[in-house]
N, C-alpha and C positions, 0 to 999 in steps of 0.2 A: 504494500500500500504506500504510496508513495503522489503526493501533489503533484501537476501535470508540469506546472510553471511556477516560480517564485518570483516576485517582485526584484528587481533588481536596484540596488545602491546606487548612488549619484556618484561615491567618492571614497575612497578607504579613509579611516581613519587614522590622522596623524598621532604615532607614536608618542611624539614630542608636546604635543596640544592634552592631550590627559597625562603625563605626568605634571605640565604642567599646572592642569588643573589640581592633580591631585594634591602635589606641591604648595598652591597658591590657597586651596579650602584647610591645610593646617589643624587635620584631624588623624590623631592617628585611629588605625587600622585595625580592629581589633577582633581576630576570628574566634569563637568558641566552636571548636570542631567537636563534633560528633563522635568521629575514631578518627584513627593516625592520619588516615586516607589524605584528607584536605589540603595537605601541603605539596600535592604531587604535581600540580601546575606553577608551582612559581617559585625561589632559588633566593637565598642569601637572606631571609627573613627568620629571626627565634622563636623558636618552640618552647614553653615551659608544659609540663606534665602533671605540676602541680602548684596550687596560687596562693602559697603564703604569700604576707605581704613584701618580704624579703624578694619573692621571684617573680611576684610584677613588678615590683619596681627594677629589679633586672630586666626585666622584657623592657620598660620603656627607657631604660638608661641607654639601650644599644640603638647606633644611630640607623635606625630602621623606618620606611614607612608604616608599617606596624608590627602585629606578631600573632603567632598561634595559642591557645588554650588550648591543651588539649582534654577536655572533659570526660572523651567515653560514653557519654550516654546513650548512644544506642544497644551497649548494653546491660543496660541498667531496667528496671520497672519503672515506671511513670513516676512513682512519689520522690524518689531514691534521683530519678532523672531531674526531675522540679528542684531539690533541693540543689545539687551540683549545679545547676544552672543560677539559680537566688547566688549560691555562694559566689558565685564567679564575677557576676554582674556586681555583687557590690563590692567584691577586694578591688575589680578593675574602676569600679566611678571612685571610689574612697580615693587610690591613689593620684587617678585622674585631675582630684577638684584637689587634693595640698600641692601636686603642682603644675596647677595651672592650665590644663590642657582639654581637650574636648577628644570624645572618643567617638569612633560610630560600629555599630555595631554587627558583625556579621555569623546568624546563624549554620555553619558550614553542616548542611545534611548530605544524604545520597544522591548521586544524579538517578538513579532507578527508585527514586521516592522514598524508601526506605526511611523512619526512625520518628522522631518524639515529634510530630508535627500536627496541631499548631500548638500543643506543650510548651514544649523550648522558646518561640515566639510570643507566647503570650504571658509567659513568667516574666523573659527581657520585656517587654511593653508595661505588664504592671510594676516590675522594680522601678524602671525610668518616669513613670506617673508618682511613684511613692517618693520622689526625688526632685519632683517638679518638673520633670522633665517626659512630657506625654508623649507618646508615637504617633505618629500622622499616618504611618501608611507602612504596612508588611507589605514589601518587594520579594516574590518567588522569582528566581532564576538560576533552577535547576539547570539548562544547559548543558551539557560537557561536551567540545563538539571535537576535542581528543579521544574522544573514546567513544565517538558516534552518539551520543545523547543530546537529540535536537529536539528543539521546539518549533513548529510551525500551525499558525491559523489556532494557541494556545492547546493545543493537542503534541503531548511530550512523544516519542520515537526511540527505541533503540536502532539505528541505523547501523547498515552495512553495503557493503559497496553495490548488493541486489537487491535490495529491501528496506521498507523500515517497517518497523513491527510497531505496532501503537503500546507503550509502555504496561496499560493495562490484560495486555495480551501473552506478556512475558513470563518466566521464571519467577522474576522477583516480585510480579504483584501476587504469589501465593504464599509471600514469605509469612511463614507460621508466626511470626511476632509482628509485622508488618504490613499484612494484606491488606489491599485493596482491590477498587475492581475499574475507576475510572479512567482513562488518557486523557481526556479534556483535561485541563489544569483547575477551571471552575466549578466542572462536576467531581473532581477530584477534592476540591476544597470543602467543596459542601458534604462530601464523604467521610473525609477527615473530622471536618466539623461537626459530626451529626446534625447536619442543616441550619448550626448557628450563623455559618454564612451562607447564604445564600449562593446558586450559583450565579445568577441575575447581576448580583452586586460585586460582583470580582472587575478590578479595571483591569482589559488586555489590551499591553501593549504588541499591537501588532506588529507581525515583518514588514506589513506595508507601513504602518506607521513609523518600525525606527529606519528602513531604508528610504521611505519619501519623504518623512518629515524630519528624520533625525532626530540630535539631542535636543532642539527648543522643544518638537515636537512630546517629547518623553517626558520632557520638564512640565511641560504645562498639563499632560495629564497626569502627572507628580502632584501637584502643585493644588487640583483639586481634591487629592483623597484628604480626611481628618478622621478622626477616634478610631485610630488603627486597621482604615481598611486595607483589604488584602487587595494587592495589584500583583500579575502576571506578566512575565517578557517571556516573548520566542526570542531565540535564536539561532542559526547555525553554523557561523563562522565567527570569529575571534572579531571582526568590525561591528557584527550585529551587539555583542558583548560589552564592545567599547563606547558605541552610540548612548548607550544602557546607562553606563557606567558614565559617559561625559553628561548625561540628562538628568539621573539623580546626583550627581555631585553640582551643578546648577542647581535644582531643585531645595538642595541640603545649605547651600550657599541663602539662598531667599529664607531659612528657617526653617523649613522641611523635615523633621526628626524623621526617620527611616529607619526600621528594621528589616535585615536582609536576610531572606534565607535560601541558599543556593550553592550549587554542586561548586564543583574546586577552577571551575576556568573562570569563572566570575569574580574570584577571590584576585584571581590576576589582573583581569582590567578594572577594577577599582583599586589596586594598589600601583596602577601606571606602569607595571612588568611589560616586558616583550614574552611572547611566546618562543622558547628557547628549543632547541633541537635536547637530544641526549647530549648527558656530557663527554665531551672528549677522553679520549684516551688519558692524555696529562694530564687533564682535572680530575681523574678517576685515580692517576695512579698516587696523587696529591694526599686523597683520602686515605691511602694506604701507609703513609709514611713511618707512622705510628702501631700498625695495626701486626697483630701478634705475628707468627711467622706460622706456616701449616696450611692445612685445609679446616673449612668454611662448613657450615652447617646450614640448610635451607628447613625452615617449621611451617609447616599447612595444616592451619587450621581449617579453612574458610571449605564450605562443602557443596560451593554452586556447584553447576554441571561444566563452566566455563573451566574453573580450578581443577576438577578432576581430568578434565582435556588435557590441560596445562602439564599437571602433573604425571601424566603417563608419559608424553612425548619427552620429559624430562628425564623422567626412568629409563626410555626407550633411547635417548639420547649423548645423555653424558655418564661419565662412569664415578657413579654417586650408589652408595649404600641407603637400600631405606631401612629405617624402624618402624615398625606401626605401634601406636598404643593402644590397649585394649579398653574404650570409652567402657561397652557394656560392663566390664569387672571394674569399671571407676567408681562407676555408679551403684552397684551393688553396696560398697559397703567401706568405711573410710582402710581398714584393714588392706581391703581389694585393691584401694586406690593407692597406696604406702607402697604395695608389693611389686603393681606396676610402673610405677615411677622409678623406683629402685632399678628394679631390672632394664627398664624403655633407658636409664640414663648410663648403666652400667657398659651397655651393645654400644650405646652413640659413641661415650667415650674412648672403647676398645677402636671401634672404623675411623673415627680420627685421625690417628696416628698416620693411618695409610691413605683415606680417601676420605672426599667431602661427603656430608652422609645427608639424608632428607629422613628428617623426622615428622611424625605426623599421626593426626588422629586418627582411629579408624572408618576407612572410606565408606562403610555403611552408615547411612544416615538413621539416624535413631531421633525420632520426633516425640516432642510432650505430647501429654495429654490432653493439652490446653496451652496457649498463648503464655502463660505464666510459666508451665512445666516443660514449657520448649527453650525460654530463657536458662532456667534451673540449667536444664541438662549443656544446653550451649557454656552456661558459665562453666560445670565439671568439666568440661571438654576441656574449656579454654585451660581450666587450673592446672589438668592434667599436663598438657602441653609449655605451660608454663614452668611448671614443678619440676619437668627433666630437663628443659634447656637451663633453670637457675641451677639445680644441681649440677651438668656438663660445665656448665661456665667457671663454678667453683672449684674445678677438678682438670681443666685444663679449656682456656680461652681456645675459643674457635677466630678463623683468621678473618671472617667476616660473617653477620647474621644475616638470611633473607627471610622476613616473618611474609606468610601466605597469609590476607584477609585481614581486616580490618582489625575483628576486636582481638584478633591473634597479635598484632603490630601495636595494640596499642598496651595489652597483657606483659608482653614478653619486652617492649622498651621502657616500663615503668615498675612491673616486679623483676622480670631478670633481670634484668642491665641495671635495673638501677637509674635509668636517666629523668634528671628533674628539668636541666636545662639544656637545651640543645639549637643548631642550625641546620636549618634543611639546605641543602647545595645545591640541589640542580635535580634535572630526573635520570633515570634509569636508561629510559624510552622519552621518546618527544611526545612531553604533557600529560604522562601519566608514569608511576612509579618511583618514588622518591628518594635522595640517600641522604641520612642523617650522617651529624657526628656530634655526637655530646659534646658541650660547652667543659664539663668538669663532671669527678665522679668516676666511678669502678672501673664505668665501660668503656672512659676515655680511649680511642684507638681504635677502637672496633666499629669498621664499616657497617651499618644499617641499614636496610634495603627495606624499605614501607612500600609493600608490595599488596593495593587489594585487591578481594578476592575477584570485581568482575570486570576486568578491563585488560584487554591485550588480544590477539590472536593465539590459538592452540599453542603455538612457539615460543610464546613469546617469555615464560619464565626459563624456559631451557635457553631460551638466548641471554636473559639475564643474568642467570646462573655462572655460564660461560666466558661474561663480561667478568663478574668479581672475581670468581677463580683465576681468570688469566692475572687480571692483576694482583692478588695474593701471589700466584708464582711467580712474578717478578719483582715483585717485595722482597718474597725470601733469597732470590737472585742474587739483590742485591747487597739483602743484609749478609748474605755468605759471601762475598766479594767483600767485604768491611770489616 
């Protein structure tokens, strides 16, 4: 399914014209991501993990357009989810208003719809009212058009180079903790909503509106939302993004308070980023400098059908040792879960020595009984996975980590590793796949690969894989040369 014709643009947008808006509106940037995911589109901004007031004031000491929170809540329960979000929002205004600065706010969710929405948006909207400081208008722009997740005519698409699938048609809209069932973006909201919004009352900004009218165009239907209506952007290209992004920062300029909620390419043209390729060889081998000598460990958590693709051609490709854990004996009984941890870390540690090893849950998917008991077991999963790469790490560093799936990346870089503060560098792949490197802390040195679970082609984590190995073997090259 696929529109006959699109409207076409008058004009790309200049690079140089939004950052310098960005630059000239003197707000910084401020993502609360969801899981690790969010940072996979844009390069050289801090991540913290966790928001004492000590480490946002770290986040805005560093001269950045803004920074990432990373929260986690999608997986968390709603109350559990509401509260990490209240916390966040106010360590970030507290530190914001002693000095001096204005923040704007951006909800980083799923581009396949997925997680606490309109939760997460409506907690930042009431904290910012209880603050004096009301919302005018929730901005959705899910988008991601790196990883084919476009919006046209306010009906969201997983695209592919022969298709696009209407979102609500996919995988992910029967996610056990996340389902839905709409593509329109308004009948989606009023889904979400249980009909507190309306779909009637959603403003879309259309393709035709941001390629005919552009940013005044955007701005002025900005410009009419107030008491936190919910407005929608298509887009399909990085300009469409940018139009967006030059309309509400106009918009937010005239007083405009805005809440954003939107997938990770969005994050990048409201911070003025260029869309950057993979990183080079030398900025890859830059990350290694530090990082321990040996082979690499890759953890799969994440259990789409895309990841199990991913991960055979992996197996089928490079010469890598797998583990599996046994989820069902996790679950059974904490005894069962001690027993397999032990032994899942005891095998990783041993293939180490000789080969990069892929560790990972087991590939049968095992569903709750309920929305709540899909959580549950998703978190044993995660703990399990968690529990043997902290145990391996303590027993001998791996020469680089690539975590599969989201709440897998955001599990294993804040209980293994340890990391509180960190920078994201660049991507893997062009605009999706991220690599960290902790600021400070255990895991100092050790390459990071935020790797979620649904974006790439079948290949695409065996070609990642491939990338850090090579360069861990010329790390150790060199350190044996020294």
């Amino acid at each position: 399914m696929k529109p006959s014709t699109l409207p076409t643009t008058t004009a790309p947008v200049d690079l140089a014209a939004l950052s310098a808006a960005v630059a000239a509106a003197n707000r910084r940037v401020v993502v609360i991501d969801d899981d690790p995911t969010g940072s996979q589109s844009v390069a050289d901004l801090p991540i913290i993990t966790t928001w004492t007031d000590d480490d946002v004031r770290w986040a805005f000491d560093q001269d950045a357009v803004g920074f990432f929170v990373l929260a986690n809540t999608r997986s968390l329960d709603p109350g559990a989810a509401a509260a990490v979000v209240a916390e966040v929002h106010d360590r970030v205004a507290a530190v914001a208003e002693e000095r001096g600065e204005d923040v704007v706010l951006i909800s980083r969710g799923d581009s396949t719809l997925r997680g606490h929405f309109p939760l997460e948006t409506d907690v930042l909207a009431r904290r910012g009212a209880d603050r004096g400081r009301g919302v005018d208008v929730v901005l959705l722009v899910p988008a991601y058009p790196d990883a084919g997740r476009i919006t046209v005519d306010s009906v969201h698409y997983i695209a592919s180079a022969d298709d696009w699938t209407p979102v609500g048609e996919s995988e992910f809209a029967r996610d056990a903790s996340f389902g839905y069932r709409a593509s329109a973006l308004p009948e989606w909201v009023a889904e979400k909503t249980a009909g507190r919004v309306a779909a009637s009352d959603v403003v879309c900004l259309t393709l035709d509106l941001i390629r005919t009218g552009g940013p005044t165009a955007v701005a002025e239907a900005l410009l009419g939302c107030r008491a936190g209506r919910v407005a929608v952007a298509d887009a399909v290209d990085e300009d469409d993004l940018r139009v967006v992004a030059l309309g509400a920062l106009a918009a937010e300029t005239e007083g405009l308070r805005v809440v954003y909620r939107s997938g990770p390419s969005f994050v990048r043209a409201r911070c003025g980023q260029e869309a950057r390729g993979a990183l080079s060889d030398t900025a890859l081998a830059r990350a290694f400098i530090d990082a321990p000598t040996g082979h690499g460990l890759v953890a799969v958590g994440s259990h789409v059908g895309l990841t199990g693709r991913q991960l055979e051609r992996l197996l089928a490709e490079r010469p890598v040792v797998p583990v599996e854990i046994d989820l069902a004996r996790c679950l059974e009984s904490r005894a069962g879960f001690q027993e397999v941890v032990e032994d899942s870390a005891r095998q990783v540690v041993d293939h180490l020595r000789d080969s990069d090893v892929v560790v990972m849950t087991s590939r049968t998917l095992i569903r709750g009984t309920d929305a709540e008991d899909s959580l549950r077991v998703s978190r044993v999963a995660s703990e399990s996975l968690v529990s043997v790469v902290r145990a391996v790490a303590a027993r001998r560093r791996p020469a680089f980590l690539v975590a599969k799936g989201g709440i897998t990346s955001n599990d294993l870089a804040t209980e293994a590793l340890e990391i509180d503060r960190a920078w994201t560098l660049g991507t893997m792949l062009p605009g999706i796949v991220s690599l960290w490197v902790a600021a400070d802390g255990p895991s100092a040195g050790v390459p990071f690969v935020v790797f979620p679970g649904n974006v790439g082609d079948d290949g695409a984590l065996a070609a990642v894989v491939a990338r850090v190995a090579a360069a861990a073997g010329a790390a150790g090259v060199r350190a044996s040369a020294t």
